[in-house]
PQR file of N, CA, C, O and H, with PARSE charges and radii, in Angstrom:
ATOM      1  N   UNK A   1     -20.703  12.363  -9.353 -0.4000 1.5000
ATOM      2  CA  UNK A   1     -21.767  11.419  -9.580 -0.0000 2.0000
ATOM      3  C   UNK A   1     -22.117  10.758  -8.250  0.5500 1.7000
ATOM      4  O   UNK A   1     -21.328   9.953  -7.755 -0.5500 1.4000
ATOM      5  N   UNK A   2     -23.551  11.140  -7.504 -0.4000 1.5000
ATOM      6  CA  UNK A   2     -23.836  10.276  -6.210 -0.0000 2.0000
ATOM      7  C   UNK A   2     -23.049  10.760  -5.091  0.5500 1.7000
ATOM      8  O   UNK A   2     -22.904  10.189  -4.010 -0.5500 1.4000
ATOM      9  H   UNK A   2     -24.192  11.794  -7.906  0.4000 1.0000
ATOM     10  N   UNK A   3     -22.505  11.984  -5.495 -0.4000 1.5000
ATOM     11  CA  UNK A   3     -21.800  12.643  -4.496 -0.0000 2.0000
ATOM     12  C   UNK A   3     -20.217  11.784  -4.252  0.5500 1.7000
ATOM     13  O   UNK A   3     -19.655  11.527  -3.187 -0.5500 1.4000
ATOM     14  H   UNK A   3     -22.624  12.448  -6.373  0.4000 1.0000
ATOM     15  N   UNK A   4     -19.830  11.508  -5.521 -0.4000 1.5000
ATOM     16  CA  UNK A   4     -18.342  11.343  -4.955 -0.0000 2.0000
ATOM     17  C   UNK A   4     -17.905  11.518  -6.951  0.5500 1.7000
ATOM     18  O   UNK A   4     -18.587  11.364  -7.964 -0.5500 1.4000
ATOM     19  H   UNK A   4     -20.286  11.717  -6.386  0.4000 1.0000
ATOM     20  N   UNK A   5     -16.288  11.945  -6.679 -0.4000 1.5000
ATOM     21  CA  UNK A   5     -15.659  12.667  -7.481 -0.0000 2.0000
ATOM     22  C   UNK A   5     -15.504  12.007  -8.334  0.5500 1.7000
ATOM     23  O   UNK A   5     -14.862  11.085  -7.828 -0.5500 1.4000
ATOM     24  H   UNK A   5     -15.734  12.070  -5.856  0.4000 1.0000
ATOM     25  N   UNK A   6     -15.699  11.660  -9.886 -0.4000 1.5000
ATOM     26  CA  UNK A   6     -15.184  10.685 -10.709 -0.0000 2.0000
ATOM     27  C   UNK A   6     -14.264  11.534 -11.867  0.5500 1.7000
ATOM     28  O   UNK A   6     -14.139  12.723 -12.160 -0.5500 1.4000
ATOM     29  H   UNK A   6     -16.220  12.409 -10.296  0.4000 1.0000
ATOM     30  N   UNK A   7     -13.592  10.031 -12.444 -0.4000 1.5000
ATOM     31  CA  UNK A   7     -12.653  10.758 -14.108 -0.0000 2.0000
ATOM     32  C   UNK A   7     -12.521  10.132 -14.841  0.5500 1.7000
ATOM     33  O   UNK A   7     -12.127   8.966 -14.837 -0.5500 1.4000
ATOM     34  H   UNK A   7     -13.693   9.065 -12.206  0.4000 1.0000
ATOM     35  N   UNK A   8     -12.781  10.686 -15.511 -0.4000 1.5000
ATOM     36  CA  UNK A   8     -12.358   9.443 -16.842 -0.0000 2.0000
ATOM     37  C   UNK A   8     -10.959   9.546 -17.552  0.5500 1.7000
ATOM     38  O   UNK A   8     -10.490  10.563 -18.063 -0.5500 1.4000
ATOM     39  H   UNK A   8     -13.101  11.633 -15.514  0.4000 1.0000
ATOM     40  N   UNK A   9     -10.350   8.229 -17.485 -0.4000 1.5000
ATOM     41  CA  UNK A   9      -8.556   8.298 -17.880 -0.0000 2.0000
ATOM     42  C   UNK A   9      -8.358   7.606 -19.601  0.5500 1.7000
ATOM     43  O   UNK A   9      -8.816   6.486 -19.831 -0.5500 1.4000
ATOM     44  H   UNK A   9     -10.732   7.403 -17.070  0.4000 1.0000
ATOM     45  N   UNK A  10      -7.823   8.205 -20.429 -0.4000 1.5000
ATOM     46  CA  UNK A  10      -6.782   7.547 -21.853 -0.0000 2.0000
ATOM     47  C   UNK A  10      -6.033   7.446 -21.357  0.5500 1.7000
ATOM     48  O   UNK A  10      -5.830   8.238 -20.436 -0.5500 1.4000
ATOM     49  H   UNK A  10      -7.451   9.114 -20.242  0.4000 1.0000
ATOM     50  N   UNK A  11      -5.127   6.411 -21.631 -0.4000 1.5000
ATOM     51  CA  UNK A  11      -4.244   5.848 -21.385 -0.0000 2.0000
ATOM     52  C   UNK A  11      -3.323   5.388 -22.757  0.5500 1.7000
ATOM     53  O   UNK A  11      -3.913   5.320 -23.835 -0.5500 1.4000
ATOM     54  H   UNK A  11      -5.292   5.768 -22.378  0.4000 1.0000
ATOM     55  N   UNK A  12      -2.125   5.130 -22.699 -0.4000 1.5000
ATOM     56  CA  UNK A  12      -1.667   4.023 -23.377 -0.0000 2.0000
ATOM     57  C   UNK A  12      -0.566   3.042 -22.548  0.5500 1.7000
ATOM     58  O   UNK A  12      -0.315   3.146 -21.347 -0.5500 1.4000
ATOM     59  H   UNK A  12      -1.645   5.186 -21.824  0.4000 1.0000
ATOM     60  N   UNK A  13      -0.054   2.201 -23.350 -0.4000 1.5000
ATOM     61  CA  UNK A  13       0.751   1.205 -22.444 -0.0000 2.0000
ATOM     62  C   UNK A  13       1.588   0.415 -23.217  0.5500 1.7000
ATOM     63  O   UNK A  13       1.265   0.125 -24.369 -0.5500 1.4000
ATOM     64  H   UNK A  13      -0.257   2.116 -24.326  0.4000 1.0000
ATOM     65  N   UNK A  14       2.802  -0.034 -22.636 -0.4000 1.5000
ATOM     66  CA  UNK A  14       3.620  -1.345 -23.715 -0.0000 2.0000
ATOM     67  C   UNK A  14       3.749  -1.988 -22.691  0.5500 1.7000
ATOM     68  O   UNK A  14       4.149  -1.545 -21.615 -0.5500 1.4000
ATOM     69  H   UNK A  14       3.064   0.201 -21.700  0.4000 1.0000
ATOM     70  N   UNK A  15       3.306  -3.479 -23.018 -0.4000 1.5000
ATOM     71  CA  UNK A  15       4.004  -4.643 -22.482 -0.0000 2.0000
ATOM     72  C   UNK A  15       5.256  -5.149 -22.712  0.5500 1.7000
ATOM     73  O   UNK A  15       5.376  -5.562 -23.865 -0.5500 1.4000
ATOM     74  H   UNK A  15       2.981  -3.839 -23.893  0.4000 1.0000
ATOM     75  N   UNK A  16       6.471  -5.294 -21.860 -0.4000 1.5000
ATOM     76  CA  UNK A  16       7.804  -6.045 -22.697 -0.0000 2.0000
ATOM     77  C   UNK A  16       7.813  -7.469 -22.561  0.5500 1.7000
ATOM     78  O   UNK A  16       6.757  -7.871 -22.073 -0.5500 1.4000
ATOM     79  H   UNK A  16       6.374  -4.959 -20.923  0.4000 1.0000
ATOM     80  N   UNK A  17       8.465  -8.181 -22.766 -0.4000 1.5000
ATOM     81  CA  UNK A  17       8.648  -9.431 -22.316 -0.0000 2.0000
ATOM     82  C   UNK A  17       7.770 -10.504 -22.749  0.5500 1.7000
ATOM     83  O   UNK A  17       7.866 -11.605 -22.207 -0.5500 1.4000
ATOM     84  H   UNK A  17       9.323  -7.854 -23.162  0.4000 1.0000
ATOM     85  N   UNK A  18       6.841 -10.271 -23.763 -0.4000 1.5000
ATOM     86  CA  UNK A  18       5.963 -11.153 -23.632 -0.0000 2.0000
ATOM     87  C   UNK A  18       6.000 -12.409 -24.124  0.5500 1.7000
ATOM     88  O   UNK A  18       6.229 -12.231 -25.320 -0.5500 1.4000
ATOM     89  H   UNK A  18       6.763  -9.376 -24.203  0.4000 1.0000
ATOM     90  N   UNK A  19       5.912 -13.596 -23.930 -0.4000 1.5000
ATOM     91  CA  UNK A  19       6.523 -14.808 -24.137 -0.0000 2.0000
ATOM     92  C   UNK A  19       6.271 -15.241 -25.647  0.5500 1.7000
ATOM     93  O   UNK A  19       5.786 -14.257 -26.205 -0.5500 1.4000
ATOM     94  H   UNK A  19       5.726 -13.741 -22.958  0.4000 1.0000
ATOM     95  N   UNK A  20       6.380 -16.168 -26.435 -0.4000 1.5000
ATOM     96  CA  UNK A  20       6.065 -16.788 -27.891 -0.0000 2.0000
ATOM     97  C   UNK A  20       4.774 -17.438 -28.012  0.5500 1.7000
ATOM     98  O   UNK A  20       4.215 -17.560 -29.102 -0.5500 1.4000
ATOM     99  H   UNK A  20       6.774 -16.967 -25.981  0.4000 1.0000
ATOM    100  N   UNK A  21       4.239 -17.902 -26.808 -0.4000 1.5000
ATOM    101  CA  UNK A  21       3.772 -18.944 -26.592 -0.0000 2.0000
ATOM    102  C   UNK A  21       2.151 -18.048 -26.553  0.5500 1.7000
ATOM    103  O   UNK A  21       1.082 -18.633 -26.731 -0.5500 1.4000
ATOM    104  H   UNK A  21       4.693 -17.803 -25.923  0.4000 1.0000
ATOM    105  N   UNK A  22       2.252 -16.788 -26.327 -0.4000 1.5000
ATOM    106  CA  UNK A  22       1.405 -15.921 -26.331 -0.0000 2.0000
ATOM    107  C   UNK A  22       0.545 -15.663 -27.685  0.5500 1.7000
ATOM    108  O   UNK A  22      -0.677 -15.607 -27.828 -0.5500 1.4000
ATOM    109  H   UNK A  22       3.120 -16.314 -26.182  0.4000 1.0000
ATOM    110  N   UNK A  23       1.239 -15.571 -28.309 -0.4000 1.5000
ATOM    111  CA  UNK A  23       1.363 -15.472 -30.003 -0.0000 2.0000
ATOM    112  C   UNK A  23       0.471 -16.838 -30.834  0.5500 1.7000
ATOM    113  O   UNK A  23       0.073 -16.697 -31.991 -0.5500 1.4000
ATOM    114  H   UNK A  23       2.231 -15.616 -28.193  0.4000 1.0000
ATOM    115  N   UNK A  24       0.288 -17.910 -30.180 -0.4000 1.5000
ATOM    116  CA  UNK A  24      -0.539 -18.816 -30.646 -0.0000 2.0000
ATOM    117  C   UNK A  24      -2.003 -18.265 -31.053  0.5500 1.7000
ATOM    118  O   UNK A  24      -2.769 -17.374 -30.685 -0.5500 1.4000
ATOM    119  H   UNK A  24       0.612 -18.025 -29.240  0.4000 1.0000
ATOM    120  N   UNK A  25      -1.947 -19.650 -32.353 -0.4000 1.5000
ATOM    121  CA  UNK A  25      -3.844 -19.199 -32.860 -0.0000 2.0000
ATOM    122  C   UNK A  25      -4.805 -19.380 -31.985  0.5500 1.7000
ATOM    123  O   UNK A  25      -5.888 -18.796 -31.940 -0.5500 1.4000
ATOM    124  H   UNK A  25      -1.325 -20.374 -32.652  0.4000 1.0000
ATOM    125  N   UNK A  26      -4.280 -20.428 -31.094 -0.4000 1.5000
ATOM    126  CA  UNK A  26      -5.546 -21.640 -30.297 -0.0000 2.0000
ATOM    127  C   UNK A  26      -5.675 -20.648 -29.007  0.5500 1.7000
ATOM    128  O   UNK A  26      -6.798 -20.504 -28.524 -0.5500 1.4000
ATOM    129  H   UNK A  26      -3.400 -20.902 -31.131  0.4000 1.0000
ATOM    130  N   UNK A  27      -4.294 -19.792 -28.291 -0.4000 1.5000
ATOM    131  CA  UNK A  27      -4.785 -19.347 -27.580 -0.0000 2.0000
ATOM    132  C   UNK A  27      -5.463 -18.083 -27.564  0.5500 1.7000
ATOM    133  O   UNK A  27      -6.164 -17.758 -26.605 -0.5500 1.4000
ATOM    134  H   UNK A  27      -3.382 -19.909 -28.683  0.4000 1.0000
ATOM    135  N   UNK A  28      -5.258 -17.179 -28.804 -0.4000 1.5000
ATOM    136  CA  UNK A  28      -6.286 -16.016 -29.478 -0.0000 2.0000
ATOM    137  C   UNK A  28      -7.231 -16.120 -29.821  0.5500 1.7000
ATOM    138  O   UNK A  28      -8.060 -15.222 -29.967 -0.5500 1.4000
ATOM    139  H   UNK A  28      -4.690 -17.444 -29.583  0.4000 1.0000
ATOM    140  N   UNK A  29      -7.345 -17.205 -30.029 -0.4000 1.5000
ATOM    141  CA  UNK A  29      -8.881 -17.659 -29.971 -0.0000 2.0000
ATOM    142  C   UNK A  29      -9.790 -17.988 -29.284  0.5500 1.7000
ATOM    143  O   UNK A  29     -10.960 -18.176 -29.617 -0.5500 1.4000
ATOM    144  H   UNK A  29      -6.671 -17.935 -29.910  0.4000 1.0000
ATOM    145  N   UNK A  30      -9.183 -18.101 -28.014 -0.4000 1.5000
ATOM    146  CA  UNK A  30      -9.842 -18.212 -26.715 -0.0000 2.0000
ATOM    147  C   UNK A  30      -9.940 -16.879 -26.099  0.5500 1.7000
ATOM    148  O   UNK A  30     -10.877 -16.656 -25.332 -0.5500 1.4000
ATOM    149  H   UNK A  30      -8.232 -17.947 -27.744  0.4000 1.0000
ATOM    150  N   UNK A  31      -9.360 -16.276 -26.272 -0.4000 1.5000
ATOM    151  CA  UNK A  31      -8.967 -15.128 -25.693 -0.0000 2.0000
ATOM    152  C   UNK A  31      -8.567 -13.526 -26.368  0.5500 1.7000
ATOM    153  O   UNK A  31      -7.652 -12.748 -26.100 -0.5500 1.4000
ATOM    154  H   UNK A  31      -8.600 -16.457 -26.895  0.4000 1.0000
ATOM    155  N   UNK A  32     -10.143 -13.427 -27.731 -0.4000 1.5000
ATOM    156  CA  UNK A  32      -9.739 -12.634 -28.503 -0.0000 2.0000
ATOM    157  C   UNK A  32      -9.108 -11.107 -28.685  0.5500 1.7000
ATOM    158  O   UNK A  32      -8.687 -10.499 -29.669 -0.5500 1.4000
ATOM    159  H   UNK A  32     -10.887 -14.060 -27.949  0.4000 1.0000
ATOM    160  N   UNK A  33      -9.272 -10.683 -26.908 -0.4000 1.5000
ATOM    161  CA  UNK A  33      -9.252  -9.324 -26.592 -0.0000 2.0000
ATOM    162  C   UNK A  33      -7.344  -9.424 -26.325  0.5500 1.7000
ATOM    163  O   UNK A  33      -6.705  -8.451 -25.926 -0.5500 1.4000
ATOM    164  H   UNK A  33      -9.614 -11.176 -26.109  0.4000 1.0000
ATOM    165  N   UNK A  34      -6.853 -10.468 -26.570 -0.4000 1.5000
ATOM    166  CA  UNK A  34      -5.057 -10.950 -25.965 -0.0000 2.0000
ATOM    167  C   UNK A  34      -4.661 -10.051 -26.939  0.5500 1.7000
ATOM    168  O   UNK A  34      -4.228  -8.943 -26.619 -0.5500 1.4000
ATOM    169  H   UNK A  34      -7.372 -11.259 -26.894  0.4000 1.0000
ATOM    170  N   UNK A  35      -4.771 -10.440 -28.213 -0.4000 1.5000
ATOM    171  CA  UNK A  35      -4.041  -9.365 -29.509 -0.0000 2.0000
ATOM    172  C   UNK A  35      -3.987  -7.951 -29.421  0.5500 1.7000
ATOM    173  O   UNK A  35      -3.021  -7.258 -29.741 -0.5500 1.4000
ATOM    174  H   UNK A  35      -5.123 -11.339 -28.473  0.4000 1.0000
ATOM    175  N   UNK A  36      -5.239  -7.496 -28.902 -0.4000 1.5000
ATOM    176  CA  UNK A  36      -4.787  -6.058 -28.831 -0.0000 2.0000
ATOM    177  C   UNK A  36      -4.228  -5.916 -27.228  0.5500 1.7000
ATOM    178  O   UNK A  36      -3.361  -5.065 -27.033 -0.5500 1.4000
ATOM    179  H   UNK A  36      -6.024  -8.059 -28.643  0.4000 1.0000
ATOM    180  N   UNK A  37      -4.535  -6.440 -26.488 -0.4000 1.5000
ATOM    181  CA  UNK A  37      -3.858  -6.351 -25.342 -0.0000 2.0000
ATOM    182  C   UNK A  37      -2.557  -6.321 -25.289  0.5500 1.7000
ATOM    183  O   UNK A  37      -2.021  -5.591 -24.455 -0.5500 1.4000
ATOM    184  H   UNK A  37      -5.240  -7.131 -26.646  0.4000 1.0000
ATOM    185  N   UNK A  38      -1.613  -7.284 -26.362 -0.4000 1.5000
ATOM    186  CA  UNK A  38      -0.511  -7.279 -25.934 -0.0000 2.0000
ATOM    187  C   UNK A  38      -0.036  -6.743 -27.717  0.5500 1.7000
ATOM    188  O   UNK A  38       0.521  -7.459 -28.549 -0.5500 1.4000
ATOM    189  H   UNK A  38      -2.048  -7.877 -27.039  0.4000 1.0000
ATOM    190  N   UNK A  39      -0.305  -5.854 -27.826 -0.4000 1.5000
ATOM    191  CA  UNK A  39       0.088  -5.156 -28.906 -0.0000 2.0000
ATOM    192  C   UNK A  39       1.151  -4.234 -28.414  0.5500 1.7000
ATOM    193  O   UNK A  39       1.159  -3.900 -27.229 -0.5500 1.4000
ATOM    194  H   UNK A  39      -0.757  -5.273 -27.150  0.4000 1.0000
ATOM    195  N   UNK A  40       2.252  -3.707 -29.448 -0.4000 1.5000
ATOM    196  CA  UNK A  40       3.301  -2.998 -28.899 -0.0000 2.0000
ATOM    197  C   UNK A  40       2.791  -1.927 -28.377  0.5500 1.7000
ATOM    198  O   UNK A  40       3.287  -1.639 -27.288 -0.5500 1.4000
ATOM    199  H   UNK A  40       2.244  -3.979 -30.411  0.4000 1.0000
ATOM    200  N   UNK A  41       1.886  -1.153 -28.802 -0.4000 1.5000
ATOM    201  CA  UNK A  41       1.843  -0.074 -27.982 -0.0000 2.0000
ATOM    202  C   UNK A  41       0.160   0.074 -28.093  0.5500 1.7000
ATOM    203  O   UNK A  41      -0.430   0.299 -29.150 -0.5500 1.4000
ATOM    204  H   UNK A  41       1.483  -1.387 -29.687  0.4000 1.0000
ATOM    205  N   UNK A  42      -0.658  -0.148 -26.409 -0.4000 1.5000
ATOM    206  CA  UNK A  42      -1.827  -0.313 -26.541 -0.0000 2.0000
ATOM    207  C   UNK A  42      -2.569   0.543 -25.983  0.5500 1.7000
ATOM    208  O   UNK A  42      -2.201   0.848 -24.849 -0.5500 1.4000
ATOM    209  H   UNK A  42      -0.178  -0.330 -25.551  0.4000 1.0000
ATOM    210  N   UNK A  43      -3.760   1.198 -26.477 -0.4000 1.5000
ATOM    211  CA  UNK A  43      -4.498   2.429 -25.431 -0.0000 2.0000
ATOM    212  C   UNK A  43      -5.826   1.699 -24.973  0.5500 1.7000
ATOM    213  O   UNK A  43      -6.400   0.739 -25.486 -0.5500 1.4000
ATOM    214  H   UNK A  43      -4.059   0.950 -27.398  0.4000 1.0000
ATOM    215  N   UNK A  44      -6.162   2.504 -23.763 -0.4000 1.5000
ATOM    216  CA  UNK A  44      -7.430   1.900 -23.152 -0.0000 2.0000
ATOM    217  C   UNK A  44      -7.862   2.959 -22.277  0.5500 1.7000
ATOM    218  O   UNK A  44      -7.137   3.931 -22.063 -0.5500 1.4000
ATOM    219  H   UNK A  44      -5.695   3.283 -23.346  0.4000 1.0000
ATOM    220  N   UNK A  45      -9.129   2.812 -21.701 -0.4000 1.5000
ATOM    221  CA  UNK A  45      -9.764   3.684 -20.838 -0.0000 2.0000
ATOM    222  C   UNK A  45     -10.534   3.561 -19.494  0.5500 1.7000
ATOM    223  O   UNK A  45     -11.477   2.779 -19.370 -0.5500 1.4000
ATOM    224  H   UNK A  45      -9.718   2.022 -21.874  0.4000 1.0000
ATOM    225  N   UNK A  46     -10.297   3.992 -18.957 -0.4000 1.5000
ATOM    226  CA  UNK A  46     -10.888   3.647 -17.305 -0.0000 2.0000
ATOM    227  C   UNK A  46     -11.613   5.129 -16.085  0.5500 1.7000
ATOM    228  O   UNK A  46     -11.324   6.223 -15.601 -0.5500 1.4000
ATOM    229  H   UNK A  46      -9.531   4.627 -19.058  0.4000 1.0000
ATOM    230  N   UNK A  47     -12.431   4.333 -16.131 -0.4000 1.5000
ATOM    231  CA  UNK A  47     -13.135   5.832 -14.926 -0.0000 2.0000
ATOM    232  C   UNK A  47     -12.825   5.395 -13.556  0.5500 1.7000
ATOM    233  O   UNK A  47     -13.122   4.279 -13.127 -0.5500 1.4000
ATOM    234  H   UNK A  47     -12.666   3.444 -16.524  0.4000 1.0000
ATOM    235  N   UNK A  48     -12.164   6.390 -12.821 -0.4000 1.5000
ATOM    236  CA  UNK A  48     -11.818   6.389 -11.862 -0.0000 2.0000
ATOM    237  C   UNK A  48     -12.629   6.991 -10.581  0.5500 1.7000
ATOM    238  O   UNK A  48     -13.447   7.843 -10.925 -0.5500 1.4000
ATOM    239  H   UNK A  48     -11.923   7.296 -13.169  0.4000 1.0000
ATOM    240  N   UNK A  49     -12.586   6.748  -9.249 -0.4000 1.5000
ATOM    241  CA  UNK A  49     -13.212   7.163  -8.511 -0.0000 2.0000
ATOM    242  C   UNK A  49     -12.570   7.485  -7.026  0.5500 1.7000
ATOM    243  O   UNK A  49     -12.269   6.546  -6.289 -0.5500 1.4000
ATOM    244  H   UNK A  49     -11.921   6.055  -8.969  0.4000 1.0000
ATOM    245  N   UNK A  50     -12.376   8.846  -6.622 -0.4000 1.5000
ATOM    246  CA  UNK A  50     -11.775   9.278  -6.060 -0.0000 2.0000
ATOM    247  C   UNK A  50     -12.242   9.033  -4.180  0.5500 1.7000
ATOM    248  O   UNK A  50     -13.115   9.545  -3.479 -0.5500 1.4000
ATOM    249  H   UNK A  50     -12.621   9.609  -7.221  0.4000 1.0000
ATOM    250  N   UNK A  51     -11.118   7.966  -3.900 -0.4000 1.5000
ATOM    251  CA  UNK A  51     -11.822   7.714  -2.193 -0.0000 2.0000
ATOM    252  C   UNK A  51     -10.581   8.432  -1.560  0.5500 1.7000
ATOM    253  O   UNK A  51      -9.590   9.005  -2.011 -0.5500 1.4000
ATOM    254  H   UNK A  51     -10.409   7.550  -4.470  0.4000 1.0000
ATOM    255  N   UNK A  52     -11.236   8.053   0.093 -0.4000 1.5000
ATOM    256  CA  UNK A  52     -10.342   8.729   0.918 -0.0000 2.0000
ATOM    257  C   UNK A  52      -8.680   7.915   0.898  0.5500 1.7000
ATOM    258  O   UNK A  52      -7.780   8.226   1.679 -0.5500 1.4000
ATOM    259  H   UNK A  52     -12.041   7.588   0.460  0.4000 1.0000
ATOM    260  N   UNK A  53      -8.586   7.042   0.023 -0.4000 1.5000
ATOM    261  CA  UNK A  53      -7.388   6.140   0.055 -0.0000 2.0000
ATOM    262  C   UNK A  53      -6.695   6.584  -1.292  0.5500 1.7000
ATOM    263  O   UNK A  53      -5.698   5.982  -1.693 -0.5500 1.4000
ATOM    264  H   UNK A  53      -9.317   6.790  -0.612  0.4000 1.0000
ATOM    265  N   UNK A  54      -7.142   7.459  -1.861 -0.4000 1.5000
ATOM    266  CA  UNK A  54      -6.885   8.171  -3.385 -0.0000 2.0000
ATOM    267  C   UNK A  54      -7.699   7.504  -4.198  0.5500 1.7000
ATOM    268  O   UNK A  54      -8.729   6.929  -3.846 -0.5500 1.4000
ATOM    269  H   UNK A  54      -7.952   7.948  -1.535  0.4000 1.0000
ATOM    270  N   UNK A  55      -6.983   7.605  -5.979 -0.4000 1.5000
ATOM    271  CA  UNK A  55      -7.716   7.185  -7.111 -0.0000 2.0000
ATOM    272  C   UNK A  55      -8.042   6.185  -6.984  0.5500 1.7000
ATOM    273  O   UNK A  55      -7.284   5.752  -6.116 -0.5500 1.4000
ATOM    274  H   UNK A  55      -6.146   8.072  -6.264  0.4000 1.0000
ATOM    275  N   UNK A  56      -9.199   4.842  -7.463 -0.4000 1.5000
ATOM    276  CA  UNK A  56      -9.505   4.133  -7.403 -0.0000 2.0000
ATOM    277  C   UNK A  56     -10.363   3.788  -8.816  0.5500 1.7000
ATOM    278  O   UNK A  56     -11.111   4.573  -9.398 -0.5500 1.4000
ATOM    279  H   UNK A  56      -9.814   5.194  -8.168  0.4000 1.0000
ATOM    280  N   UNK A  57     -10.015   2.232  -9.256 -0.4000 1.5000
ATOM    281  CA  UNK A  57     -10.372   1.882 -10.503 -0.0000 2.0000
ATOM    282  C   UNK A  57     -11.846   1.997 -10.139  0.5500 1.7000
ATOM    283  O   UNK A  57     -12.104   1.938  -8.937 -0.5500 1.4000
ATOM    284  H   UNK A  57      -9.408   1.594  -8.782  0.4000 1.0000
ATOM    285  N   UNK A  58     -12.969   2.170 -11.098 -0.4000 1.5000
ATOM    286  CA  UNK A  58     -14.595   1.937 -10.740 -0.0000 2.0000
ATOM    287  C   UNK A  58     -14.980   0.169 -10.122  0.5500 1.7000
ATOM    288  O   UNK A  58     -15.807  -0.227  -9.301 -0.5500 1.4000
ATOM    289  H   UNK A  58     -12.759   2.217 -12.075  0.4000 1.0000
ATOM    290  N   UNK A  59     -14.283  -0.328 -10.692 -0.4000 1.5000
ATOM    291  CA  UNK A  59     -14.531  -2.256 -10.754 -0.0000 2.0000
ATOM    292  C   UNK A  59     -14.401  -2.354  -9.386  0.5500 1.7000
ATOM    293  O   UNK A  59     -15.264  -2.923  -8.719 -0.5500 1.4000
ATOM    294  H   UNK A  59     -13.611  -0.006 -11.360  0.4000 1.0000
ATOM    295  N   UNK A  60     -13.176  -1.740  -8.773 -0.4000 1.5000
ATOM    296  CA  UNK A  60     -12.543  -2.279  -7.735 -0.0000 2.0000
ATOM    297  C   UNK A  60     -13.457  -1.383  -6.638  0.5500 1.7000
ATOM    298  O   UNK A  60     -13.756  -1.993  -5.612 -0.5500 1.4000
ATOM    299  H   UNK A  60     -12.475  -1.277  -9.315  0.4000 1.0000
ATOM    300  N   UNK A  61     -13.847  -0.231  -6.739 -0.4000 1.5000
ATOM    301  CA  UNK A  61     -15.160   0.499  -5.843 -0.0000 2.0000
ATOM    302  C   UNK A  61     -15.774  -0.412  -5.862  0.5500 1.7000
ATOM    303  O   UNK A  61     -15.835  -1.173  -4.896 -0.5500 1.4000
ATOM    304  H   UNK A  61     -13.604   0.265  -7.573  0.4000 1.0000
ATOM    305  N   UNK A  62     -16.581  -0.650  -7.274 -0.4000 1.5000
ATOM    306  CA  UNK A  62     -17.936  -1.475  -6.392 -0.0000 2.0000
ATOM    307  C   UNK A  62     -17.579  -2.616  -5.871  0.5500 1.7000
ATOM    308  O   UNK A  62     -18.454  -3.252  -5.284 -0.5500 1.4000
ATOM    309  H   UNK A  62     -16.531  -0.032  -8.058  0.4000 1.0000
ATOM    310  N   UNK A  63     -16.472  -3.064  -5.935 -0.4000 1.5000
ATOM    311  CA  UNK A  63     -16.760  -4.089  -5.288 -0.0000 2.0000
ATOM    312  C   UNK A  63     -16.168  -4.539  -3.956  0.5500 1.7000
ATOM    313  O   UNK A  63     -16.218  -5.631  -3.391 -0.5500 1.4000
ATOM    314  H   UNK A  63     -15.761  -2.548  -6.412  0.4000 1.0000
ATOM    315  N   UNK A  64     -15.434  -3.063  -3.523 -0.4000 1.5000
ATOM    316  CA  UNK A  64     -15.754  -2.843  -1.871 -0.0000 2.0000
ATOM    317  C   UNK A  64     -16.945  -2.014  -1.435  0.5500 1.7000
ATOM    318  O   UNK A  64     -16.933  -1.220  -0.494 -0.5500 1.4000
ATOM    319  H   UNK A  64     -15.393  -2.176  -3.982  0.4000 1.0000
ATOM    320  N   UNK A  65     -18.009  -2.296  -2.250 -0.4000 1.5000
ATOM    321  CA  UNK A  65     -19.339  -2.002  -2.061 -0.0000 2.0000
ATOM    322  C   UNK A  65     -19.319  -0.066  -1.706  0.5500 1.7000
ATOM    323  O   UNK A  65     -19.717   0.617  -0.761 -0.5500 1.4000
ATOM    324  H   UNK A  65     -18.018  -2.941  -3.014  0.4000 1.0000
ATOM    325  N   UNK A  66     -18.631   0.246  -3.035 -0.4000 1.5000
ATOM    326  CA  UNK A  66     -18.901   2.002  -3.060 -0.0000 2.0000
ATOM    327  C   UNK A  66     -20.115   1.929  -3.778  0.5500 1.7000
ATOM    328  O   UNK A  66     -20.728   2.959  -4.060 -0.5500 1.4000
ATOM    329  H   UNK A  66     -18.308  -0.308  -3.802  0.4000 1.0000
TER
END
């Protein structure tokens, strides 16, 4: 794409450790995307973009202005 290499990644992931305090209503409610985030076992997806420094998240390209 634009002349540089992209991919698209599935993923999954576990967080350990995660505190109690996490687990609140007031703060899931601020922060509704926390629940599945810190779910035991969570999948997500990311396009990657291949520089001369290796893989690279897309977010983090543009915003060393790829």
């Amino acid at each position: 794409m634009f002349g540089a290499k992209i991919s698209q990644v599935n993923y999954t992931y576990e967080v350990d450790g995660v505190p109690a305090w996490t687990k609140g209503s007031s703060l899931q409610a601020q922060f509704p995307n926390l629940v599945t985030a810190l779910a035991p076992t969570a999948a997500d997806k990311a396009v990657l973009v291949a520089t001369n420094d290796g893989w690279m998240h897309e977010m983090l390209f543009k915003k060393r202005g790829g």
